[in-house]
C-alpha positions in Angstrom: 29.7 -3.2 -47.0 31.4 -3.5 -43.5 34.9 -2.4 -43.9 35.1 -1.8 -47.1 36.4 1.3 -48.5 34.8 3.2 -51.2 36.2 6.0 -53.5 40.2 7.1 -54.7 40.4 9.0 -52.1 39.7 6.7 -48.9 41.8 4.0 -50.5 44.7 5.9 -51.2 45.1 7.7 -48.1 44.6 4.0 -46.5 47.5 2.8 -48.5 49.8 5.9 -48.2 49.2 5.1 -44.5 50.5 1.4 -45.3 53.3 2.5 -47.5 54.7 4.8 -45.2 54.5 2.6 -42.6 56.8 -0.3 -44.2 58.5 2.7 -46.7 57.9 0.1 -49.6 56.5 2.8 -52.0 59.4 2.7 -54.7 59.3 -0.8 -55.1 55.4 -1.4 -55.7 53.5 -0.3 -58.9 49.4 1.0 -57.6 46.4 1.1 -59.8 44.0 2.5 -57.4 40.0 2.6 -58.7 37.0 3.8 -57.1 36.3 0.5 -55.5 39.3 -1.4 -56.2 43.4 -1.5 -56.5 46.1 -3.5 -57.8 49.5 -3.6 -57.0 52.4 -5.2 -58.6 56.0 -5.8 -57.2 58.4 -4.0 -59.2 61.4 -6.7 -59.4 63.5 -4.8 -61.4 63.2 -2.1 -58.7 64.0 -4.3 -55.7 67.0 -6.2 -57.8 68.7 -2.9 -57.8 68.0 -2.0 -54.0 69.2 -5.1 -53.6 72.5 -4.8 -55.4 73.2 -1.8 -53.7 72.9 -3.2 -50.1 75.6 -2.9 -47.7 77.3 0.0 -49.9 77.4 3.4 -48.4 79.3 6.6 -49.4 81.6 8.6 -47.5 82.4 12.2 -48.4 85.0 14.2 -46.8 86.5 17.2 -47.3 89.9 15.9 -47.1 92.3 16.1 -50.4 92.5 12.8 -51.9 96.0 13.4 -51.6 96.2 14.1 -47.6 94.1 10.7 -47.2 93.4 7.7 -49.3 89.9 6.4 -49.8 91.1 3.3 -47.4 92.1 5.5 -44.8 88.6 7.8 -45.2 86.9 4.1 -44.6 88.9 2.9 -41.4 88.7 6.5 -40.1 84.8 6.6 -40.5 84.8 3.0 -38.7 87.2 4.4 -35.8 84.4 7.4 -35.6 81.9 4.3 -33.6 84.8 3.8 -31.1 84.8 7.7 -30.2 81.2 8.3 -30.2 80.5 4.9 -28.0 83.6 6.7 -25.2 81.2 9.7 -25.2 78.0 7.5 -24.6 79.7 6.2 -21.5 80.8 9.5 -20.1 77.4 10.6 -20.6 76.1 7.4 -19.1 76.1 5.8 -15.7 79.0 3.7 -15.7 81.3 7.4 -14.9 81.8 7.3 -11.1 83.0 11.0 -10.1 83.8 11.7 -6.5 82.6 15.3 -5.4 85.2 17.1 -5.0 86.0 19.3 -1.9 87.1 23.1 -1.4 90.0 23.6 1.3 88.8 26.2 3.4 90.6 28.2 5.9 89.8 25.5 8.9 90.4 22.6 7.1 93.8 23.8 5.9 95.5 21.5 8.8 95.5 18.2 8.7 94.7 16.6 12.3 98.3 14.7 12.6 99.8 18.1 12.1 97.5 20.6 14.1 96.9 18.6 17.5 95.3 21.7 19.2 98.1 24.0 19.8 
């Protein structure tokens, strides 16, 4: 039998694995038997994935009346702009000098305390 799989069980749990993997599970129909299974591609399924593509919701907690739905959009397109700023001051590209504590014997500056 080689690699065959026998049994419900064994060849679900090898498809779920499948499934999972690609997260295709909503849009294909299983008939799993105890040595074989059959799967169909549910087109109705992936036409109205497929309509809804691109679309995304945004809630806020805003009044409709403080902010339009317009300005809830461009504001939640600004909101890359801010959280790409905080990537680069967490990043690399932020050059701080250290910065140094006057003490008592550094209060002069050499110009101005020659030694007298």
């Amino acid at each position: 039998m080689g690699g065959r799989l026998a049994g419900r069980d064994k060849i679900g749990v090898r498809i779920g694995k499948v499934i999972n993997k690609y997260q295709v599970g909503k849009h294909v129909d299983l008939d799993i038997e105890d040595g074989t299974f059959r799967f169909a591609i549910n087109d109705a399924r992936v036409a109205a994935e497929a309509a809804l593509d691109g679309l995304y919701v945004i809630r806020t907690s805003v009044d409709a009346s403080a902010m339009s739905a317009e300005t809830a959009v461009l504001n939640y397109k600004k909101l890359a702009g801010v959280e790409r700023a905080f990537r680069t001051l967490k990043g690399v590209d932020l050059h701080v000098r250290s910065i140094r504590k006057r003490t008592s014997s550094s209060a002069c500056w050499p110009i101005m305390c020659s030694g007298t």
